[in-house]
BAFI-3210 file (N, C-alpha, C; in Angstrom, 3 decimals, decimal comma, padded with zeros to 6 digits):
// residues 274
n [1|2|3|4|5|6|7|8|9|10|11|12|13|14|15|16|17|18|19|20|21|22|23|24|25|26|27|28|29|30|31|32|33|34|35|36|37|38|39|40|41|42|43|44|45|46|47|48|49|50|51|52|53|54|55|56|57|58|59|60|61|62|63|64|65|66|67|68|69|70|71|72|73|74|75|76|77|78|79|80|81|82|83|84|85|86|87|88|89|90|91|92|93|94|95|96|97|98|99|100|101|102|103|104|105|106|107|108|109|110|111|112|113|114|115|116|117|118|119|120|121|122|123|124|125|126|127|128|129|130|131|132|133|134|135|136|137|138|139|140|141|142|143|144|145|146|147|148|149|150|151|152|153|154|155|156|157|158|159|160|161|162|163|164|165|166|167|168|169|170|171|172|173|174|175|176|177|178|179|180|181|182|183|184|185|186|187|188|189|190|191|192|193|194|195|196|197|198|199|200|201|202|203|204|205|206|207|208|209|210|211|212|213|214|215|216|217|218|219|220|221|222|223|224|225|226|227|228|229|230|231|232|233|234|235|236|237|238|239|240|241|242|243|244|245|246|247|248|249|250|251|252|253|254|255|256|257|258|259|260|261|262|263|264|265|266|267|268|269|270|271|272|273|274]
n.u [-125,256|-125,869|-123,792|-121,487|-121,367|-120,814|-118,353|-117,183|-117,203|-115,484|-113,156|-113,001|-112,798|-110,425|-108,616|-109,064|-108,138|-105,788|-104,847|-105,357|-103,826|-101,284|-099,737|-098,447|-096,822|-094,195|-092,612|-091,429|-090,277|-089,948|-088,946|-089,191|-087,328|-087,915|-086,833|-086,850|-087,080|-086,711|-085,867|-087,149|-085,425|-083,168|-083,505|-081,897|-082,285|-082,765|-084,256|-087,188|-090,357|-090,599|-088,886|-088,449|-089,344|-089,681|-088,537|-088,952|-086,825|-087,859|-087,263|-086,966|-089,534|-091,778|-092,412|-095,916|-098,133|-096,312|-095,879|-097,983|-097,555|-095,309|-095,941|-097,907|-095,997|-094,375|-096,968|-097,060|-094,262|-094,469|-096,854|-097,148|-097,750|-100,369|-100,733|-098,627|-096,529|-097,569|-097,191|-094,739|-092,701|-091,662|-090,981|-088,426|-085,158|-084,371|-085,203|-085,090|-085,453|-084,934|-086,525|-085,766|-088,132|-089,016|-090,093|-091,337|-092,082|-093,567|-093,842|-095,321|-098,826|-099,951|-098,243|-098,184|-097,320|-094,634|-092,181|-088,804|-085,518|-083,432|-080,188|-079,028|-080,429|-083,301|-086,311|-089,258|-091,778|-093,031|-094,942|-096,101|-097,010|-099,506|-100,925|-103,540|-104,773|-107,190|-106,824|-104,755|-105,297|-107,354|-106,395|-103,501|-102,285|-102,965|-101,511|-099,224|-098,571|-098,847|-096,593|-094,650|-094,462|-093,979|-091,332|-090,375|-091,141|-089,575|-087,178|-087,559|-089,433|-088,654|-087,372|-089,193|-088,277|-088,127|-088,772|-091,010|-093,523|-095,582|-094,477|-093,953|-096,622|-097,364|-095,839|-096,955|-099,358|-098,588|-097,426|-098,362|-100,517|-100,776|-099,743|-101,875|-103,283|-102,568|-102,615|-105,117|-107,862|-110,429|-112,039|-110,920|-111,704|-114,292|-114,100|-114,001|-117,115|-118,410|-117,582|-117,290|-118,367|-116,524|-114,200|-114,637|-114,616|-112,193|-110,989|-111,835|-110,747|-108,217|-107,870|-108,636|-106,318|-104,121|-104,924|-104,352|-102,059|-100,223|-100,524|-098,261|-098,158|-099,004|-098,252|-095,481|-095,898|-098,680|-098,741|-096,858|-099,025|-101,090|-099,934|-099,298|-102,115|-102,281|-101,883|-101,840|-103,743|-107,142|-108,468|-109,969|-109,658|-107,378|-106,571|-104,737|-103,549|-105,900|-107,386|-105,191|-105,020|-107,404|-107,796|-105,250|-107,148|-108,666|-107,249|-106,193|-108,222|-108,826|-106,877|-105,241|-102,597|-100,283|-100,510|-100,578|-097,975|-096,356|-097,631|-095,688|-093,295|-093,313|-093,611|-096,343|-099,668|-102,454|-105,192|-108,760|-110,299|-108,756]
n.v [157,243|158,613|160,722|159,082|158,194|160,927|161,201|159,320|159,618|162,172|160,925|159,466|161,411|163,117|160,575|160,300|162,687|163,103|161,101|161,871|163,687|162,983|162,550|164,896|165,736|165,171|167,243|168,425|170,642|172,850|175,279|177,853|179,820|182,906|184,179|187,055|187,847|190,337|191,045|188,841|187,813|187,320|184,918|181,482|178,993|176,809|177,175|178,169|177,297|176,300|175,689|176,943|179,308|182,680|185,414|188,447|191,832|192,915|195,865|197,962|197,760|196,992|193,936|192,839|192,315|191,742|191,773|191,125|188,121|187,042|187,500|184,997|183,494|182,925|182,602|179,828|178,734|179,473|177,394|175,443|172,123|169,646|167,292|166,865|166,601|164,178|162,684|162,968|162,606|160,042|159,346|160,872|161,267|163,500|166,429|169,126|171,055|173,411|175,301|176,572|179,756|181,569|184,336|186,486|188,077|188,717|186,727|184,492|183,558|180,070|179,872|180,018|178,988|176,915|174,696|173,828|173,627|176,345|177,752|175,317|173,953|172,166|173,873|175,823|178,216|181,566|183,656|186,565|187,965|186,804|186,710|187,987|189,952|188,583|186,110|185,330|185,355|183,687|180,913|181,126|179,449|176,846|176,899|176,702|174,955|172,833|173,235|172,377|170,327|169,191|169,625|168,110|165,697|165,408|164,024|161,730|160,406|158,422|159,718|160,232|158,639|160,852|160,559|158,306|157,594|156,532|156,195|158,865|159,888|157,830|159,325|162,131|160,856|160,326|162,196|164,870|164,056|163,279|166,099|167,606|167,119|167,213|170,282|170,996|173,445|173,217|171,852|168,926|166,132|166,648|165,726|163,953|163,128|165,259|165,619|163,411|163,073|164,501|163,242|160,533|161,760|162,168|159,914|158,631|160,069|159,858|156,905|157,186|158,558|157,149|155,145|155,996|156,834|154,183|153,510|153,106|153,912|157,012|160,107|162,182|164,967|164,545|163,166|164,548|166,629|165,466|164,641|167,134|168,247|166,586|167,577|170,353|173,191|173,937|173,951|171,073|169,847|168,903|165,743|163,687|164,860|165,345|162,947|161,384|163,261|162,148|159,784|159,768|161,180|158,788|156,664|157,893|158,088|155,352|153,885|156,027|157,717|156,115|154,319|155,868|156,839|154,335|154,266|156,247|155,194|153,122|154,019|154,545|155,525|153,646|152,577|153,294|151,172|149,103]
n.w [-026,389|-028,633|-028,199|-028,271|-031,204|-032,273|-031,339|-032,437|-035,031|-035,271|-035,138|-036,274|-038,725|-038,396|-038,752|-041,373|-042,442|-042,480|-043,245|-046,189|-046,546|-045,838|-048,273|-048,792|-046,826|-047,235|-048,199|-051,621|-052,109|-054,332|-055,896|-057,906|-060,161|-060,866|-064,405|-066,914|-070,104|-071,888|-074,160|-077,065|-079,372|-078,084|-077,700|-078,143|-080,252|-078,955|-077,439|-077,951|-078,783|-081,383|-083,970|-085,946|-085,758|-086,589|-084,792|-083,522|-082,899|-079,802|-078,027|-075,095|-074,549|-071,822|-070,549|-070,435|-067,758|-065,683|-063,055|-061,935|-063,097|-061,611|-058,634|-058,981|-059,297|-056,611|-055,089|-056,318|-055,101|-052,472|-051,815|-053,072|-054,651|-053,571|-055,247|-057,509|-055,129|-054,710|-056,403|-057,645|-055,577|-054,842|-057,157|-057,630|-056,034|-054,880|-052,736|-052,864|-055,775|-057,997|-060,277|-063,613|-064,684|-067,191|-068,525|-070,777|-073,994|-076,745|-078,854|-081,360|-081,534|-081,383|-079,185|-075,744|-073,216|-072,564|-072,111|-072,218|-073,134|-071,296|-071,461|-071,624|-069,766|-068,799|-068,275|-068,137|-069,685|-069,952|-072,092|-072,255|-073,741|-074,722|-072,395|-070,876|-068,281|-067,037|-067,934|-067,065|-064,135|-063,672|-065,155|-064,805|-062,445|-062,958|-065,558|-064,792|-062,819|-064,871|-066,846|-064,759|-064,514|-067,084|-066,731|-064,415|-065,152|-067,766|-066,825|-066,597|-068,434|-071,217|-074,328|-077,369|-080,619|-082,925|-085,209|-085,417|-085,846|-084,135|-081,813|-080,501|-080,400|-078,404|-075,960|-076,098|-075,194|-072,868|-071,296|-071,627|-071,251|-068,404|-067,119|-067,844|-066,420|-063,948|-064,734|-064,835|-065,127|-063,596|-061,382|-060,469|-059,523|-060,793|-063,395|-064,807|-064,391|-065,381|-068,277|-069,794|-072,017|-074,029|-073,234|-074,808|-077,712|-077,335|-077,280|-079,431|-082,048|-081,178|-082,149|-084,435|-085,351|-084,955|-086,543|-089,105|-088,662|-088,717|-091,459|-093,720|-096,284|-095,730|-095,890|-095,298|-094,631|-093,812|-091,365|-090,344|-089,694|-088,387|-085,528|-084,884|-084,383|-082,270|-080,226|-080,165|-080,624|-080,387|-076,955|-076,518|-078,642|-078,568|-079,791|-078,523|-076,047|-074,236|-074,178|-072,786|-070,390|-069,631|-069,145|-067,384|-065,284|-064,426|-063,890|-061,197|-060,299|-059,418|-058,880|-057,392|-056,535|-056,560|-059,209|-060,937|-060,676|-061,347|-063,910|-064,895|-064,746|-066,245|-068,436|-070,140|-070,499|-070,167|-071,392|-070,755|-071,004|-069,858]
ca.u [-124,928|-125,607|-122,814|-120,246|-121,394|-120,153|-116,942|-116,351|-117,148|-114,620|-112,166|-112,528|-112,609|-109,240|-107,663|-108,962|-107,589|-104,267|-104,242|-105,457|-102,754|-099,569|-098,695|-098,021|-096,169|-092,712|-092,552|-090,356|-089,696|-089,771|-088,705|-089,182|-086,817|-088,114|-085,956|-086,994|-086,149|-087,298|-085,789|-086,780|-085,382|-081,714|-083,249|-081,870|-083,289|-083,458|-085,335|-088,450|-091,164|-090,900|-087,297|-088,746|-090,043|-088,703|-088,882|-088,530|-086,796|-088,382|-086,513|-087,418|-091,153|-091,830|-092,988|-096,948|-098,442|-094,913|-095,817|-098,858|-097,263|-094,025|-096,925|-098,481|-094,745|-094,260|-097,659|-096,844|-092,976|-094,921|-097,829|-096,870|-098,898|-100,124|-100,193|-097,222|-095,481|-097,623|-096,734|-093,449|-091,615|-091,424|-089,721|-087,329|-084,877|-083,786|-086,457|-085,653|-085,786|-084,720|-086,461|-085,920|-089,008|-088,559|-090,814|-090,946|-093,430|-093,570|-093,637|-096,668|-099,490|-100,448|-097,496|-098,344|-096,250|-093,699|-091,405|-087,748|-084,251|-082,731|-079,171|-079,088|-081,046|-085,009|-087,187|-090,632|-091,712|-094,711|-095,156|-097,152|-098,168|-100,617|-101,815|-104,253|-104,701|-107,829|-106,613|-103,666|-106,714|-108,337|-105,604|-102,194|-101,296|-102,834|-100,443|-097,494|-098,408|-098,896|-095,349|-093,940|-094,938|-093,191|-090,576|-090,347|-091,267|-088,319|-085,833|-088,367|-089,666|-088,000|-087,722|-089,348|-087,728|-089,180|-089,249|-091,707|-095,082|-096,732|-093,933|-094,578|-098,204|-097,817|-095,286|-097,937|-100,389|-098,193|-096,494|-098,886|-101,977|-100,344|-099,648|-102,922|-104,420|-102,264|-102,814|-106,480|-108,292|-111,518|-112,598|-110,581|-112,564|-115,587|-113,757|-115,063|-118,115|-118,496|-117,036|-117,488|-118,136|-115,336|-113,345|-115,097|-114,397|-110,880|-110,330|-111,925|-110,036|-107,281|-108,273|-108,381|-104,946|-103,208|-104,445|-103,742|-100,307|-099,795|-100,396|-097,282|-098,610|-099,146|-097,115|-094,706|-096,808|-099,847|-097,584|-096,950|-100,639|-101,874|-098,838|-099,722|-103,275|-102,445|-101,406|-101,861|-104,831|-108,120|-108,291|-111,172|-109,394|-105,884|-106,676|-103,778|-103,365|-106,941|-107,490|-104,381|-105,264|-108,909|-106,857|-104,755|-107,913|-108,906|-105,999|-105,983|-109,630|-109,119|-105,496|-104,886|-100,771|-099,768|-101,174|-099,607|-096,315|-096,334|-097,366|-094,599|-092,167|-093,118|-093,771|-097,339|-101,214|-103,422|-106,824|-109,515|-111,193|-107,810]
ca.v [156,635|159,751|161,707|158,460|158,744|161,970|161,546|158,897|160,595|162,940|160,248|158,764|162,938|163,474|160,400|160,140|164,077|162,740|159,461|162,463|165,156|162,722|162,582|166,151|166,046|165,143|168,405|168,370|172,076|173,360|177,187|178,409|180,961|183,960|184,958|187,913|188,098|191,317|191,086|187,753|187,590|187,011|183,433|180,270|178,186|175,851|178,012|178,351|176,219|175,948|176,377|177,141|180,926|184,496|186,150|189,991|192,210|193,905|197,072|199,414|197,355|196,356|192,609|192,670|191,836|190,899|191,917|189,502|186,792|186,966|186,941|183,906|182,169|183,532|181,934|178,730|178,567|179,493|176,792|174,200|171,582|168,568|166,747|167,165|165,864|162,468|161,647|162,892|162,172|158,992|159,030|161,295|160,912|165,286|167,087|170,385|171,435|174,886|175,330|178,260|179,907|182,499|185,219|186,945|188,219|188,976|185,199|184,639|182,792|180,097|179,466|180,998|178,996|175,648|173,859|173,093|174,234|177,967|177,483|173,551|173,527|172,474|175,243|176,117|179,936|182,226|184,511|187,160|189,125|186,066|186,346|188,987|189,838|188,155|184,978|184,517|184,850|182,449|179,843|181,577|179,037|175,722|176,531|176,893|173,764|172,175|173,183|172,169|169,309|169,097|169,832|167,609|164,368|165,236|163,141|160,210|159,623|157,926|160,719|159,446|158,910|161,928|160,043|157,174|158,795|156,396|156,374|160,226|159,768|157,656|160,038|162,999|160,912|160,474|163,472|165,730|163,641|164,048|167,587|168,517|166,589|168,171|171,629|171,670|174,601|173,290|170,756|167,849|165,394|166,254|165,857|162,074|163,298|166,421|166,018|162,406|162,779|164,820|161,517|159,057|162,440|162,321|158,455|158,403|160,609|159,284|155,475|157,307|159,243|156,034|153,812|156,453|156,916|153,269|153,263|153,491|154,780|158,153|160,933|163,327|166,128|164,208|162,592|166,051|167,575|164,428|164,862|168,522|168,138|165,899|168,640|171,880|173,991|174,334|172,952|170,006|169,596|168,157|164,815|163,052|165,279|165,189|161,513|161,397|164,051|161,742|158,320|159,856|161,214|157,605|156,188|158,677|157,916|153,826|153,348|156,835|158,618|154,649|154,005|157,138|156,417|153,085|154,722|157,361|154,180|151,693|154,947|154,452|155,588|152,255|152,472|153,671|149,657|148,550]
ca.w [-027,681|-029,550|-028,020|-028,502|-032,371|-032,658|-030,711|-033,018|-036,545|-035,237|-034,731|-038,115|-040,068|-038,177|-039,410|-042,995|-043,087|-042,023|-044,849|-047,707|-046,313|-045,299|-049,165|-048,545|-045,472|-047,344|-049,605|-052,416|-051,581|-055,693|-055,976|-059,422|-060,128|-062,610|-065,380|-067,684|-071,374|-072,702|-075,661|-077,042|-080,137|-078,148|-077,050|-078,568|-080,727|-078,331|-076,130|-078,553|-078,373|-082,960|-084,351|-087,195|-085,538|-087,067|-083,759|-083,948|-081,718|-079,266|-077,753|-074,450|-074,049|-071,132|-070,305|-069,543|-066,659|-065,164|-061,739|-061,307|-062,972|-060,288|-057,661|-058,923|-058,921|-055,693|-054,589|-056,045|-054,021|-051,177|-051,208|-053,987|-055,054|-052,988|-056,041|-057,389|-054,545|-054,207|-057,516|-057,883|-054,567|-054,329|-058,220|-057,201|-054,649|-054,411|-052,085|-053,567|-056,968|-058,846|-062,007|-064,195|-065,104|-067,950|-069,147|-071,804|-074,886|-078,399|-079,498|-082,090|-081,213|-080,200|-078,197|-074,877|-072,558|-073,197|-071,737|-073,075|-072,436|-071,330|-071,551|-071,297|-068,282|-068,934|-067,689|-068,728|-070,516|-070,465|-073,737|-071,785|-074,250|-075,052|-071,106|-070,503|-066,987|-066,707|-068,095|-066,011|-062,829|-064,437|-065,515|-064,732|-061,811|-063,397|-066,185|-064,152|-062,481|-066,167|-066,930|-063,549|-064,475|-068,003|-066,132|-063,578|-066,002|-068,379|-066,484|-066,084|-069,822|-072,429|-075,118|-078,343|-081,692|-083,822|-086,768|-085,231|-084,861|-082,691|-080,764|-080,332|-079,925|-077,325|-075,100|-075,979|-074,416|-070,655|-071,036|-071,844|-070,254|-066,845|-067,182|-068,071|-065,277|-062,779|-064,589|-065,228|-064,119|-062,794|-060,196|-060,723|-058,783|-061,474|-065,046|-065,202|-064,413|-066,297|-069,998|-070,001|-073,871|-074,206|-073,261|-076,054|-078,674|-077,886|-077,382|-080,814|-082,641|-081,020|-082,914|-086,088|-086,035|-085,202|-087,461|-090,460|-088,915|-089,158|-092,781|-094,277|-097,425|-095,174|-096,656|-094,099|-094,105|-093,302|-090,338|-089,129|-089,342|-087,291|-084,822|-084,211|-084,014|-081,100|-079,000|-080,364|-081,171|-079,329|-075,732|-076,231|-079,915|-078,802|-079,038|-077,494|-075,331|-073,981|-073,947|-072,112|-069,123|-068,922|-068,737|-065,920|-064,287|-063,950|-063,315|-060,314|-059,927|-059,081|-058,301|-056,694|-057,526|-057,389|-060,525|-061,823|-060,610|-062,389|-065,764|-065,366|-064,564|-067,213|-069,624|-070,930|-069,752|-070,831|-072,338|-069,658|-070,480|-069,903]
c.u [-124,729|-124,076|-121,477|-119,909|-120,366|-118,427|-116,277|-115,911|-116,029|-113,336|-111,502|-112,150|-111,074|-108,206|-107,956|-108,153|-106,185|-103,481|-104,298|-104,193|-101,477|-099,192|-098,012|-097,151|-093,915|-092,720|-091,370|-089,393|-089,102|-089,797|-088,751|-088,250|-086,718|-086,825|-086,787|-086,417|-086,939|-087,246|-085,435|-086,081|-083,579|-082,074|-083,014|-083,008|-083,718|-084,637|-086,770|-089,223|-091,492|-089,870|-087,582|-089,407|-089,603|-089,097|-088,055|-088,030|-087,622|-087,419|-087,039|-088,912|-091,057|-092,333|-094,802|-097,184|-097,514|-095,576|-096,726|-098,416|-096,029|-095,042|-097,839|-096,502|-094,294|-095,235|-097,502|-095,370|-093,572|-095,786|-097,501|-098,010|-099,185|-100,303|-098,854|-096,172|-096,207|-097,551|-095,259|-091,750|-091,768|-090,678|-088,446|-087,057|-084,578|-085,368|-086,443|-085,065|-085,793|-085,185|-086,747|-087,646|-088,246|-089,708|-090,380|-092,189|-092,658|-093,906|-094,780|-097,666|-099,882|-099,262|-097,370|-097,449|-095,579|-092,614|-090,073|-086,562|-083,698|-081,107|-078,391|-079,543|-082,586|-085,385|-088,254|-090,811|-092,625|-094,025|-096,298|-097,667|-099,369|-101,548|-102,434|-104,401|-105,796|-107,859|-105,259|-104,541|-106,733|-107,238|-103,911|-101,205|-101,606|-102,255|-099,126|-097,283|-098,209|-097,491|-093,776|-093,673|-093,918|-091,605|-089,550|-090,264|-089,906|-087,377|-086,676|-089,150|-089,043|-088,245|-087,728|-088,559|-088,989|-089,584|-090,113|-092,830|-095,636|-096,275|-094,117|-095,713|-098,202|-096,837|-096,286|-098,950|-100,337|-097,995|-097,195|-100,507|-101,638|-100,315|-101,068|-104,070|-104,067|-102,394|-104,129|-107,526|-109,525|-111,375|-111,702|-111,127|-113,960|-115,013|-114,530|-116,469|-119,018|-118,353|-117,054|-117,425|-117,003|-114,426|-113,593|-114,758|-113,111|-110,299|-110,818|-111,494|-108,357|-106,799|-108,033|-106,577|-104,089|-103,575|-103,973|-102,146|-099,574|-099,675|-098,920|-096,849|-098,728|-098,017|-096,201|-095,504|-097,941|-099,627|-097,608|-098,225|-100,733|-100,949|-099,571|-100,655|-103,197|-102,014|-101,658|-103,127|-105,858|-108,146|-108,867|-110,247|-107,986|-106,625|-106,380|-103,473|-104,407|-107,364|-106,452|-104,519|-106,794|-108,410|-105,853|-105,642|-108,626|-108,195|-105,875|-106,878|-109,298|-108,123|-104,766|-102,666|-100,222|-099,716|-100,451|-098,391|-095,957|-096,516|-096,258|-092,801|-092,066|-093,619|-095,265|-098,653|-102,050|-104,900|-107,538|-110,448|-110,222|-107,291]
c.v [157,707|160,614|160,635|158,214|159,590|161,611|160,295|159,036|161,548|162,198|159,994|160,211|163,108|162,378|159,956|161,433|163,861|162,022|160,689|163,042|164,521|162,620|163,882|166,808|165,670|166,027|168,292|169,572|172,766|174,271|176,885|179,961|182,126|184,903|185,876|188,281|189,189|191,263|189,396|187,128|186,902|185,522|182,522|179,766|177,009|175,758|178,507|176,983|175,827|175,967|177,005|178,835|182,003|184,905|187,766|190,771|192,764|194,973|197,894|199,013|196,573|194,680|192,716|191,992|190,934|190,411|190,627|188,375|186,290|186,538|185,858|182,892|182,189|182,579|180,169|177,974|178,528|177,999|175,274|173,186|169,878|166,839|166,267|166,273|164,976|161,947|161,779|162,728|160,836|158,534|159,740|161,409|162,202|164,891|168,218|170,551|172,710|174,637|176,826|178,369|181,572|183,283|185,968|187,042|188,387|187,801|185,240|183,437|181,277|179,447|180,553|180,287|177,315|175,544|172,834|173,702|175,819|177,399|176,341|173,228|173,624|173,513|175,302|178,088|179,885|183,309|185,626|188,109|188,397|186,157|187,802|189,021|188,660|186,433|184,377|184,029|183,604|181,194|179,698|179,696|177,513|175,555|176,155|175,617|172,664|171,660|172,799|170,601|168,579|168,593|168,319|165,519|164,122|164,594|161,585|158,817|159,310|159,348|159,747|159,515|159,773|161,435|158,234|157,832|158,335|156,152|157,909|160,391|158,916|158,283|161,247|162,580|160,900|161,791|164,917|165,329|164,095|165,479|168,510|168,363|167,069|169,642|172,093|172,345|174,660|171,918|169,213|166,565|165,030|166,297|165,047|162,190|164,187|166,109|164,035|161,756|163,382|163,712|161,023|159,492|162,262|160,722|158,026|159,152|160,117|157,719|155,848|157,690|157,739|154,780|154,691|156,377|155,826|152,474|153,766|153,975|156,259|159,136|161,492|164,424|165,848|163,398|163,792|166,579|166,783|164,764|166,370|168,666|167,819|166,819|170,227|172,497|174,388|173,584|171,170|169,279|168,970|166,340|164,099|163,183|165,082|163,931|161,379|161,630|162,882|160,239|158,892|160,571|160,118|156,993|156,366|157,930|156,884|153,645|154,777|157,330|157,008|154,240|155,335|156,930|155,605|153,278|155,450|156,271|153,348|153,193|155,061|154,856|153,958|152,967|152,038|151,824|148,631|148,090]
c.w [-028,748|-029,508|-028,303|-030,087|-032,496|-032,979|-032,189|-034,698|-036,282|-035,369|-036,207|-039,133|-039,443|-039,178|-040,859|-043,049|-043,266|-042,808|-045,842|-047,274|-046,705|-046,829|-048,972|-047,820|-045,924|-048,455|-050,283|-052,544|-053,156|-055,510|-057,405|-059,386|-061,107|-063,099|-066,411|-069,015|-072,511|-073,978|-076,616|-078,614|-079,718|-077,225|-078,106|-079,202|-080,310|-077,351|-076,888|-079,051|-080,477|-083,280|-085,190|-087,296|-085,977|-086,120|-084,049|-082,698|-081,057|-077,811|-076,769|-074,187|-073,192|-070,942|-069,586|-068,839|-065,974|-063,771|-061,283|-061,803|-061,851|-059,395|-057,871|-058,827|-057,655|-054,776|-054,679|-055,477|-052,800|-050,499|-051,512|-054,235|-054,491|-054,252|-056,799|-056,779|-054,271|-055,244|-057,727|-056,776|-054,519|-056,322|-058,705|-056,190|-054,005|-053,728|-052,737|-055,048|-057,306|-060,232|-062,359|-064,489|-065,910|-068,733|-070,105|-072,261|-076,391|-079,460|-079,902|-082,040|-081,937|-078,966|-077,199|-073,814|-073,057|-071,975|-072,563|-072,594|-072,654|-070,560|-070,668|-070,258|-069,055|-067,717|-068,688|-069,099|-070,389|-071,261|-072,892|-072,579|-075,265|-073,552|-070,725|-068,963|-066,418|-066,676|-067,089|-064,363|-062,948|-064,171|-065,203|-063,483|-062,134|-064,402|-065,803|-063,393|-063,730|-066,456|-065,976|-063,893|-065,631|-067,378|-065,483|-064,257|-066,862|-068,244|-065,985|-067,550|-070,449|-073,535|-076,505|-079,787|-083,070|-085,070|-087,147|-084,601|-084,277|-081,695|-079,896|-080,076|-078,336|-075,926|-075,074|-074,698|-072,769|-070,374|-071,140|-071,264|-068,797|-066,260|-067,480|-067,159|-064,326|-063,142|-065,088|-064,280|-063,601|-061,570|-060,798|-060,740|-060,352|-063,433|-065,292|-065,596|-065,675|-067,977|-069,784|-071,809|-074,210|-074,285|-074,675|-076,845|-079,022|-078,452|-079,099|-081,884|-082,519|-081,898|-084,149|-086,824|-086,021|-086,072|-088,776|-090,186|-089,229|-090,468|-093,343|-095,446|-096,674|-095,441|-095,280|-093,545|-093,536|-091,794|-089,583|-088,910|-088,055|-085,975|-084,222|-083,721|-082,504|-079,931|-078,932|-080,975|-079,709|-077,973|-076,065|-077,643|-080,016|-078,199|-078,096|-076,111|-073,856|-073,480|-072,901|-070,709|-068,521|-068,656|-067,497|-065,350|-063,580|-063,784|-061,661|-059,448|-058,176|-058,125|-057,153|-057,412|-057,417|-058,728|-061,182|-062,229|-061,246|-063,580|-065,847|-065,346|-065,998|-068,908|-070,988|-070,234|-070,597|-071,487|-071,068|-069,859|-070,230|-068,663]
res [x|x|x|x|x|x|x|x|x|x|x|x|x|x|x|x|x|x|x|x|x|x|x|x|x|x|x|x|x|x|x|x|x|x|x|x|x|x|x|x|x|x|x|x|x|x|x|x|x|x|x|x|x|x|x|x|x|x|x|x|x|x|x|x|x|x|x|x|x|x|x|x|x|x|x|x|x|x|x|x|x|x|x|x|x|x|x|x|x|x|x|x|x|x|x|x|x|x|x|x|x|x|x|x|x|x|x|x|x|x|x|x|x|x|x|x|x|x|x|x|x|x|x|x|x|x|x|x|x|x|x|x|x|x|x|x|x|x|x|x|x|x|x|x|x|x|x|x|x|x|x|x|x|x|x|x|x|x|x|x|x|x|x|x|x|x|x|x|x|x|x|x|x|x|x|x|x|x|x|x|x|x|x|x|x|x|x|x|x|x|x|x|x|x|x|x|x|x|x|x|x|x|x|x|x|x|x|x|x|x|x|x|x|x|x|x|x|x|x|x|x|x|x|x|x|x|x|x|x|x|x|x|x|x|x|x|x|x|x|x|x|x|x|x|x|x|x|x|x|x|x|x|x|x|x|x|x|x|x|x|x|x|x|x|x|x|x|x|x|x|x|x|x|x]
***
């Protein structure tokens, strides 16, 4: 009895490995292909993540830490991400995928990498002379998945009208929740667990920006702060963004990349009591 145990714990670890893996087994086969723009002052203004940037030349300086970031794009062509492809093959019908990737530095903080167009083609950017060596270790390839990600969504979201902020708030929260859930750099599995308050901080900050934005007494500029906030600054401190990534970690949780797929279809994350 003991020994037919075993045989059959083995039976069942083979084919649960087989149900987690087979999203994996139809690869979407994504190459990233690195471009180099030493001198970034000759990129477009469509190609900067502000329009609004004075970028300065830079002349004869090399690009830091080129070499290891090539070898992290390198690693992720090679391995890719089994995420990735169980959410995003089955809402696209290509298998493979060319996206530019474009390096570069000089750009002034805090825009360290983005996602937007190099000569009308979306592609994603790193700013490396915001990535120290130690930080690219660290975070280098859950950004690149982040922005893969950008990427990859661009032809699936509705793009919002800029001059309807909770229409914009609520594309932050797919578009940038997703992306931060497929590019966050610890344990996935234990976010829920872990930062739990983190969640309630953002989902409640999140409650406040939208009911001010829905005041229509709310000036422009106070429209844009709230707007920015929602994405930009300290990690824990983008609300939208934040709330977002912890609504598609439960999403993930319950419903598994189904439940994903269906927000990235009908264009919304719900409310984690939702």
């Amino acid at each position: 009895m003991k020994y037919w145990n075993l045989k059959k714990l083995k039976v069942i670890f083979f084919i649960m490995t087989v149900m987690v893996c087979s999203g994996c087994n139809e690869k979407m086969n994504i190459k990233c292909n690195l471009i180099t723009v030493e001198n970034p002052s000759t990129l477009d203004k469509e190609s900067l993540p502000n329009t609004n940037l004075n970028i300065k030349p830079i002349i004869g300086k090399p690009i830091p830490n080129l070499n290891f970031f090539s070898n992290l794009i390198s690693e992720f062509n090679k391995n890719g991400d089994c995420l990735i492809n169980e959410i995003f093959y089955p809402l696209l019908n290509e298998k493979k995928f060319k996206i530019q990737v474009i390096a570069t530095h000089g750009i002034e903080e805090p825009y360290d990498a983005w996602s937007t167009k190099y000569k009308g083609k979306v592609s994603f950017f790193f700013n490396l002379s915001l990535w120290p060596i130690n930080d690219l270790k660290r975070a280098g390839m859950p950004v690149i998945k982040h922005e893969i990600t950008h990427v990859l969504l661009s032809d699936l979201l509705k793009r919002p009208d800029k001059k309807n902020s909770l229409e914009t708030i609520e594309h932050i929260l797919i578009n940038e929740g997703i992306a931060h859930y497929i590019g966050y750099t610890r344990d996935r599995s234990r976010m829920l667990i872990d930062y739990a308050d983190k969640w309630e901080t953002a989902e409640s900050k999140l409650s406040d920006a939208l009911k001010k934005l829905s005041d229509k007494n709310l000036s422009d500029k106070e429209k844009e702060k709230l707007i920015y906030q929602s994405n930009t600054g300290s990690y824990w401190d983008k609300y939208a963004a934040i709330a977002g990534m912890f609504r598609a970690a439960k999403i993930h949780e319950t419903q598994g990349a189904k439940g994903l797929i269906d927000c990235i279809r009908k264009g919304n994350l719900p409310q984690k009591n939702q």
